[in-house]
N, C-alpha and C positions, 0 to 999 in steps of 0.2 A: 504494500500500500504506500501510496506518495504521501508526505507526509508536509503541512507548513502549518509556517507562525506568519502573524502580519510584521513583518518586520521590511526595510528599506529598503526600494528597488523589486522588490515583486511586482509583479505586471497580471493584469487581468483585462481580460480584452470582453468589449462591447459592442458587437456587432465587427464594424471598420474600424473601431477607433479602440488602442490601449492605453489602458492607465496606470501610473506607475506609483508603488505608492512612494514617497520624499520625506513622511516624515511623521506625526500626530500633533495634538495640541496637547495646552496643557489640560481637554477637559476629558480627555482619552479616547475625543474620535482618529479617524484617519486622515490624514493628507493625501491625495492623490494629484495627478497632473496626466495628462494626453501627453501625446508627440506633438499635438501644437501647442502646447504652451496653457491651456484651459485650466484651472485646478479646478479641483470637487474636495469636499470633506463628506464622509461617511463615519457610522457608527460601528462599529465592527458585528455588528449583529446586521446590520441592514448591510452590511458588504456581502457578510455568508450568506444571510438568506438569498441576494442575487444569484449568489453562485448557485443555492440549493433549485434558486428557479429559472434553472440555465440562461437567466437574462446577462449574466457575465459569468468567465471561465477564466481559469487560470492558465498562465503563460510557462506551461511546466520549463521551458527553457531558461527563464527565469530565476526557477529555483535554489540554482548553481552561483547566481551572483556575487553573495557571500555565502559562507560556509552556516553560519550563523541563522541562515534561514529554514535548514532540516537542521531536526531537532528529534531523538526517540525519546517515547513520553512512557510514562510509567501510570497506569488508570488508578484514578483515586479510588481508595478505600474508606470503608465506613466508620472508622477511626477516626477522619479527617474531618468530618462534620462535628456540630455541637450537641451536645451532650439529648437535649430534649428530640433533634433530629433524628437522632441515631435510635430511640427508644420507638418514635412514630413509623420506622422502617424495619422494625424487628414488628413492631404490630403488625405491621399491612403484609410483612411474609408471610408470616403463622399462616393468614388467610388465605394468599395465594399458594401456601406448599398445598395446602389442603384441598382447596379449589381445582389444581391443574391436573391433576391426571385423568377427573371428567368432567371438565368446564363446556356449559353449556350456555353460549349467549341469550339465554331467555329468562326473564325477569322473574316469573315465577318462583325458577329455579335458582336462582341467585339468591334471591331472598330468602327461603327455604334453609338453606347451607347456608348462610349467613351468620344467621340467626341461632344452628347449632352450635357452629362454632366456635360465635360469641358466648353462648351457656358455657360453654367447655373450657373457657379460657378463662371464664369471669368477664369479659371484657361490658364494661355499663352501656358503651356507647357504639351501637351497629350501624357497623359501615353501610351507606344505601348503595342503592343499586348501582346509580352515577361513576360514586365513588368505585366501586368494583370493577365496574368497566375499563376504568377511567386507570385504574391499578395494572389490566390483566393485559392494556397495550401495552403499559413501559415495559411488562416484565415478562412476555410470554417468551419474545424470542432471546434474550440474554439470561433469564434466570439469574439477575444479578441485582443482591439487595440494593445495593446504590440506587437503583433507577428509580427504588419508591420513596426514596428522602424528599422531602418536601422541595419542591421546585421554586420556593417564593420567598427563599431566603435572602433573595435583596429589591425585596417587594419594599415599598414606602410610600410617603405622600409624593404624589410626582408633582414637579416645579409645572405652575404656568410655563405655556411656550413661551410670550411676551417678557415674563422676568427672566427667564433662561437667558433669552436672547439679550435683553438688558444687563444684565449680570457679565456675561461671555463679553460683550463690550467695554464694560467697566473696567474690566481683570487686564483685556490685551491694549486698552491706554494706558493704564494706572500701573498695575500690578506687574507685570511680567515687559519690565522694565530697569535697566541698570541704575535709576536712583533708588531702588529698593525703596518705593511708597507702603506704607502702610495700609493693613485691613481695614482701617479707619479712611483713608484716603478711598479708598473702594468703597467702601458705604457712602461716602459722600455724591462719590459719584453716580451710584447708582439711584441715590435718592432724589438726584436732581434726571436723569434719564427718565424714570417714572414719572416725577411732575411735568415735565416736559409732553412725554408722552399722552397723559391726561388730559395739560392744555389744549394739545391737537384733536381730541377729543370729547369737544361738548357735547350735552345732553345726553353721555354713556357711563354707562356706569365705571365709579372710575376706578383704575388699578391700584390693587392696597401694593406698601411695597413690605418686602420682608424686612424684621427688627433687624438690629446691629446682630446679637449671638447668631442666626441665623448664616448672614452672609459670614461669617468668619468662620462657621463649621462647614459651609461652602469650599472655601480659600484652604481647608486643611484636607479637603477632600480633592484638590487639586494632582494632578500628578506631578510629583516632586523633583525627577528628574527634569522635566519641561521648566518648570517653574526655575529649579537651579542653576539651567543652562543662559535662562534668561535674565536673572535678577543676577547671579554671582561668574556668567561666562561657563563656555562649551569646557575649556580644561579644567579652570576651578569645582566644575561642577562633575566631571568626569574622573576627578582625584578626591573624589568625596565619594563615589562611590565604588570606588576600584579594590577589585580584590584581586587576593592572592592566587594564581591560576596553575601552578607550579611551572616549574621553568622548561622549556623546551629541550627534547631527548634527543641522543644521538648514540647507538649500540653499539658504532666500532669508528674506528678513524675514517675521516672523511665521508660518515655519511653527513653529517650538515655545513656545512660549512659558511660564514658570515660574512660582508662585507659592508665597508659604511668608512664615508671621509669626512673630515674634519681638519681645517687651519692648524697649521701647529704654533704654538705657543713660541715662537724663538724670532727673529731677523735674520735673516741671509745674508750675507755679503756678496758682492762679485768682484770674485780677485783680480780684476784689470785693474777698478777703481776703488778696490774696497770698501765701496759706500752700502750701504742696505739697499736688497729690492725688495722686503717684503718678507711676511709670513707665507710662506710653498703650504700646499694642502698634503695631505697625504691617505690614500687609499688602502686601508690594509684587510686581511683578509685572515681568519683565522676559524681553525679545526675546534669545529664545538665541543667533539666527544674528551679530547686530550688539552686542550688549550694553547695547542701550540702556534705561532703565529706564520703559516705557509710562507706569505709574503704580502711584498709593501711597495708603493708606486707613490714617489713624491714629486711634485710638479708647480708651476706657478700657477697654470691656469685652473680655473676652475675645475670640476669635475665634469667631466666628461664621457660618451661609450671610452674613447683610447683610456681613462686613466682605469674603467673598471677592468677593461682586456688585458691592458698591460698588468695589472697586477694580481688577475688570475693566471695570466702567464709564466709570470714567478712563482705562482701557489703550487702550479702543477710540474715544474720541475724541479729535477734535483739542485743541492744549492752546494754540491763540491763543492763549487769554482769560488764561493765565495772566502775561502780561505787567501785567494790569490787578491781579491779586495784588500781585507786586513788580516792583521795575523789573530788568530784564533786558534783557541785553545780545546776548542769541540769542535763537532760537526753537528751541522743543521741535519734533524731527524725527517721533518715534515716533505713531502713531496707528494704526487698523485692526481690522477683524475677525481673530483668530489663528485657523489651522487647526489646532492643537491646544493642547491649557494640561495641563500636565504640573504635578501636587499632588501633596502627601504624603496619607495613608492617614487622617487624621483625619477625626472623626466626621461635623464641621461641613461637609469636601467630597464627603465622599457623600449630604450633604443633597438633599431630592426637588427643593430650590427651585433649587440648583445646576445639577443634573444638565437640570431642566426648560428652566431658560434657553439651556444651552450648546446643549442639542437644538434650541431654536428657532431659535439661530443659527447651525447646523450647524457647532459646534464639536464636535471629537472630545477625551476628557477621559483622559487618561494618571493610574494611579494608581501611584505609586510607591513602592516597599516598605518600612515601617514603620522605622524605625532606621536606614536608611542613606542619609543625605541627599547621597552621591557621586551618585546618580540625578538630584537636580534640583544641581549645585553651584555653575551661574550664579549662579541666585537666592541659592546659600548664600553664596557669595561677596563677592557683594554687598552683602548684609546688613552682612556684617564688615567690607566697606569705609567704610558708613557709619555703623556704629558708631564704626571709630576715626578718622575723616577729620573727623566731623560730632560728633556726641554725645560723646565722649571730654576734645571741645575745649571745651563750652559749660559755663556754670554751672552745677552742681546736678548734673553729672554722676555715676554710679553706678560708673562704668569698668566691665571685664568680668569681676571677678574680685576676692576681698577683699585678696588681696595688693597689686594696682596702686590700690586704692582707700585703703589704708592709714589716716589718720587724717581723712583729705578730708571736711571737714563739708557732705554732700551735701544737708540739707534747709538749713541755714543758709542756701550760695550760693544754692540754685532762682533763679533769675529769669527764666527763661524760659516763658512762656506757650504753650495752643495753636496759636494764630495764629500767634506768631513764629517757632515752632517748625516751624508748615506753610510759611508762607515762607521761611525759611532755609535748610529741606529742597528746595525748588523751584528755588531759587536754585542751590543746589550742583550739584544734579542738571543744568540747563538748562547754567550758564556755566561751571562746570568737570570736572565728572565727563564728561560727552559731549565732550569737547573734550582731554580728557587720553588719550595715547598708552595703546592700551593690551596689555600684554606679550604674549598671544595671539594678537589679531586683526592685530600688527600695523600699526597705527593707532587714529586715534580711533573712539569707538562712533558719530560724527555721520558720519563718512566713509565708516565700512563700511553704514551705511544706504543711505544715499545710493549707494551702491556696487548695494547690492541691490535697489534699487527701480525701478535703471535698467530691468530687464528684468521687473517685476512688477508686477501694477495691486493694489493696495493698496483693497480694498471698505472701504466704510463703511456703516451701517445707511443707510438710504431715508428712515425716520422716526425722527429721533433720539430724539425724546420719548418711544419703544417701550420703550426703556433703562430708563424711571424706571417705566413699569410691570411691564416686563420683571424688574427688580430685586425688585419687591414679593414677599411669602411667599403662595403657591398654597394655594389653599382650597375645596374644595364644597362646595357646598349648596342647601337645594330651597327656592323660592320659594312664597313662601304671601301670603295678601292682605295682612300689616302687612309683606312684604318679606323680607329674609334675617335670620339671627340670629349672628351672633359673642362668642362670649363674654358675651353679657348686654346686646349691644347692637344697634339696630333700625338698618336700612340700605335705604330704599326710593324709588323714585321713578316717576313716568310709565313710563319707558323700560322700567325693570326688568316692572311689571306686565304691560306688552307684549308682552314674553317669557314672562310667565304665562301671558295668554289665548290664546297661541299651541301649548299642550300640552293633551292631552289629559286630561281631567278639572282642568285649572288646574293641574297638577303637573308640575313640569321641575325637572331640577338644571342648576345653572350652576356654568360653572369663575371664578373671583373672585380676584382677588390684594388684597392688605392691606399695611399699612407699620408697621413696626415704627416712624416717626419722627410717623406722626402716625395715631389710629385716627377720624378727623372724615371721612373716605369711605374709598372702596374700589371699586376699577374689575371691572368684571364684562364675560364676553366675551358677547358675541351672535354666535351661529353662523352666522346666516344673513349677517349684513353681515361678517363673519369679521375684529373689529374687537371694543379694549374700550371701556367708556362708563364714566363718571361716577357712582357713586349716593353722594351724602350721608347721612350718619347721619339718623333721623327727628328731627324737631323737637322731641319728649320728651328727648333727650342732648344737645342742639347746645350748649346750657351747657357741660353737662358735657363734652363732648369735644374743648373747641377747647382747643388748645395742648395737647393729651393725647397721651402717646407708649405705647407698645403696652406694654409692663413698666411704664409706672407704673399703668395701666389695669389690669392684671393683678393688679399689688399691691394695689391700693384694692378690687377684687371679693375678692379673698380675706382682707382684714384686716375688710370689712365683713362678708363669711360668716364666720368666725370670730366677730364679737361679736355679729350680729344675726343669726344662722342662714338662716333662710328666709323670716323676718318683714324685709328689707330693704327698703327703697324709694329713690328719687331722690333724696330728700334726703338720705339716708345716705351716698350716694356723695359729695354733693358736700361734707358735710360731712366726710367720710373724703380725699377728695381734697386740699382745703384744707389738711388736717392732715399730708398726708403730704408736700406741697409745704413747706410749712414747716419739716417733719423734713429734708426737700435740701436745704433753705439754710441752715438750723443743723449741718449733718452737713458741709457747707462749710467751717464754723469749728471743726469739731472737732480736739480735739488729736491724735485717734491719726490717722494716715497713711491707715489701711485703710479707718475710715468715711469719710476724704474723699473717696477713690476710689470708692469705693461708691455716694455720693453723685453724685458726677461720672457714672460708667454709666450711673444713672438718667434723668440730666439731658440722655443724648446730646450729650453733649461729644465733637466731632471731628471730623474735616479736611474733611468736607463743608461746614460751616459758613464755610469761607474758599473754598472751590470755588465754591458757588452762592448766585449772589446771591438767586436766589428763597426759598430754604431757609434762607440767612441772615434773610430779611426776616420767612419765618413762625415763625421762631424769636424772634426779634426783637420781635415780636407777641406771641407764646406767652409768651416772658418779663412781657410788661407786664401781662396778662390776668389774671395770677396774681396772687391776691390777696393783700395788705403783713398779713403780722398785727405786729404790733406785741409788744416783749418783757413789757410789761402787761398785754396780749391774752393773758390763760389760757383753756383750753378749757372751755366749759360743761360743769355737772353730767351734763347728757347725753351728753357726748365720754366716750372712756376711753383708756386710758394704750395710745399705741402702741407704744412700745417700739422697739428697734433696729433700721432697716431690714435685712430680711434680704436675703442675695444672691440677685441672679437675673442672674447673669452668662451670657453666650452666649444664644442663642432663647431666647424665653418658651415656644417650642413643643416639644412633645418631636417632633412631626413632622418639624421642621428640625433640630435638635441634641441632643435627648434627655434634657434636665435636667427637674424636677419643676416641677411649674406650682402645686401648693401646696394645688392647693381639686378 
């Protein structure tokens, strides 16, 4: 049997039209709303009876919205009723055990057997006939005492509709309101609604209003959670009634796995100029069952799909190498494919690029609900350990709060760079965080692995190098004879064409991934070998595109469209490239904070660059490529004034994370 509760986003449909329900009131009807925009309020009795009179049906697809909507119920028993109820349904049994096995719907006979079996019990007062009848439908086909408990247990005087309606107004001006008005302020208002109402009403009889006790045992009759949300706020009111739910399980290593970013508490420096760019964010990711921390992606820009890939990319390999980082004195235990990765509800993890990878590596992707980071609180935890264990202790530190930070001249100190910063971070993590006892598990997090891995084979990818195109941002597009086209730039070669002559009129789309850290190629899958390949930029961009990262690329097309409209060429770019490189390295030395950082995004500054040596080296490369202007070196008559790098913090792509691309 399908089973619900009225709870948020259930849909029930009406002929053409669904309604979904948003939310209730505080007097415990329904909120509903259509697909165009209509609302309805319903009583939850007048919603079912719809349903019972197939005038509206449930959207069983629905269901599933949140989990919290199926629910197994356990049927109440007769203990759960009040003492006098439960006495009046032991009576009305006695009669119908008696009655059932040759009940005959004829009055005669009812009365008859009624009547004995009243003598035989003692009982003073004989049920009539009505009653019997009325007994032998609730309880022929269940045979189950409940159903003859008195049904009128929240029978009472029913309110005029007119003072309802008067009252329900009062409550949602006055009352369910953030200056938390008074009961008294509600009665006032409603006593003037009433005389009001009456004035509009000569010569009828007029409406009495109810006394002050009345409306206040109203007001307490209100549902409290509505009323809290409204007079004390959605959190305040949702930390008033939060309980304890116990903490989310994981059986063996890497079955859950966390992830969640967060500013680090410190200043960065950049060792050209040694001035601060800022607090870097950092991504980490860590094994719920053991608490080991897989791995970590620290970067300038915001959070992004690259900064969650890159730092499940570290999660799931091995971390030898990183002895070759610093010197250490253990080895990192943690590595593996995770059977699930538990995120928070931001934009950047419901990216397609995200969701695309975990699928490929039959990761299942847990989203966890918006504001309340008790869902993932490994990772939260964590976090706050190395903030105050690590970041709290180092130079240039921010602390967590202005009070602990007090007079602390935190750009003065800075001295800590990203490199040193990714090593120190490795360092703690590897030789003492894993090795420290910890309150929970009960020992250390290197122990409880090791614990868990006795009985568990621990996958790793087949082809590691899958990772870095695995990581890269999903793209399609259709191959034509100068190749694909990305953003205004040509990407073709043998292989790719091969795949052209192999479709139908010369026309195929191919699935292609891209890199936000370099846009000089771009790997494209071929179906038939079910495998990606190689295509480089064409030889008209190769200038242009070496050392070139996807947002600077992005910036330079759109500061070129903006002065040169559609009259642009190659030379523009490169001239505009040059210009804006130079804008990085002065935006380096600049005085305010925020262009250094700024600066730094662009520049992809961060923790891969002390990971891989390879990426170090085209970085390394990219660096020197760029061309030296000199502070005598002004821009020719034909340059023009670029002005302030603007932000392009998180994806360039609105596909991935939804920010505006500009042009």
């Amino acid at each position: 049997m399908i089973r619900f509760t009225f709870k948020k986003g259930l849909v029930f449909r009406e002929g053409l039209k669904r309604w979904t329900i948003i939310g209730r009131t505080a007097f415990g009807k329904v909120k509903l709303e259509c697909d165009e925009g209509e609302p309805r309020t319903m009583s939850r009795d007048e919603l079912y009876q719809a349903v019972l009179l197939n005038t509206m049906s449930i959207d069983e697809q629905s269901l599933n919205v949140d989990p919290n909507v199926l629910f197994t119920a356990v049927p109440r028993d007769l203990s759960t009723f009040p003492k006098h109820h439960q006495q009046s349904a032991r009576r009305r049994h006695i009669y119908m055990q008696r009655l059932t096995d040759s009940f005959t719907d004829t009055n005669a006979w009812i009365r008859e057997q009624t009547a004995k079996i009243a003598a035989e019990i003692g009982d003073t007062v004989v049920p009539s006939v009505s009653s019997i009848k009325r007994w032998w439908r609730q309880y022929r086909y269940t045979r189950c005492v409940t159903k003859l408990t008195d049904r009128r247990t929240n029978s009472g005087r029913r309110r005029d509709d007119v003072i309802q309606m008067l009252f329900e107004e009062a409550v949602h001006e006055i009352y369910l309101d953030p200056q938390k008005r008074s009961g008294q302020d509600v009665y006032g208002s409603l006593v003037e609604k009433v005389n009001q109402y009456n004035k509009n009403r000569p010569g009828q009889t007029p409406l009495a209003c109810p006394v002050e006790s009345t409306v206040y045992r109203w007001l307490r009759n209100l549902d409290q959670d509505i009323v809290d949300a409204a007079r004390l706020g959605k959190d305040t009111a949702d930390r008033k009634t939060r309980w304890v739910k116990g903490m989310a399980t994981a059986d063996f290593p890497l079955h859950r796995v966390e992830i969640d970013h967060t500013p680090l508490d410190v200043l960065v420096i950049d060792l050209a100029t040694n001035l601060p760019l800022g607090r870097p964010w950092i991504t980490v990711a860590i094994d719920r069952y053991s608490r080991v921390i897989l791995g970590f992606y620290i970067s300038f820009r915001t959070p992004s799909a690259q900064s969650v890939l890159q730092c499940l990319k570290r999660a799931i390999l091995p971390k030898a190498g990183w002895g070759k980082i610093v010197d250490l004195h253990r080895e990192h235990p943690g590595y593996g494919i995770p059977h699930l990765v538990a995120v928070d509800n931001g934009m950047e993890l419901h990216a397609e690029a995200v969701q695309m990878v975990c699928g490929e590596m039959g990761i299942s992707m847990l989203y966890c609900p918006a504001g309340q980071p008790e869902f993932k609180g490994a990772v939260e935890r964590v976090i706050g350990t190395i903030q105050r264990s690590v970041m709290h202790k180092l130079p240039g530190t921010v602390f967590s709060c202005v009070d602990e930070r007090g007079d602390y001249p935190a750009e003065q100190l800075a001295a800590i760079d990203l490199k040193t910063l990714t090593q120190i971070l490795i360092k703690w993590i590897v030789d003492e965080y894993h090795h420290t006892p910890h309150r929970t598990l009960g020992m250390t997090p290197a122990e409880k692995w090791q614990q868990g891995i006795a009985n568990v084979r621990i996958e790793l990818p087949a082809y590691p190098q899958q990772l870095d195109v695995l990581t890269g941002l999903p793209e399609s597009r259709t191959v034509w004879h100068y190749g694909v086209e990305l953003d205004g730039l040509y990407y073709n070669n043998e292989h790719l064409q091969v795949l052209r002559s192999r479709a139908r009129n010369y026309r195929t789309q191919v699935q292609l991934k891209r890199y936000e850290d370099d846009v000089s190629y771009i790997h494209v899958f071929d179906d038939e070998a079910g495998s990606y390949f190689k295509v480089p930029v064409t030889q008209r961009f190769a200038n242009y595109a070496e050392g070139m990262t996807l947002h600077q690329h992005l910036l330079i097309r759109q500061r070129t469209r903006l002065t040169h409209g559609n009259k642009w060429n190659d030379e523009h770019l490169l001239r505009v490239k040059a210009e804006i490189q130079s804008m990085i390295r002065e935006s380096l030395r600049a005085k305010k904070l925020r262009d250094r950082k700024r600066a730094a995004s662009l520049d992809i500054t961060d923790s891969e660059q002390v990971f891989s040596d390879e990426s170090s080296d085209r970085r390394r490369s990219r660096n020197s490529s760029r061309p030296r202007i000199r502070e005598s070196q002004q821009p020719t008559p034909d340059s023009f004034d670029m002005g302030q790098i603007p932000d392009l913090n998180g994806s360039p792509n609105p596909k991935y994370q939804g920010d505006a691309r500009g042009y």
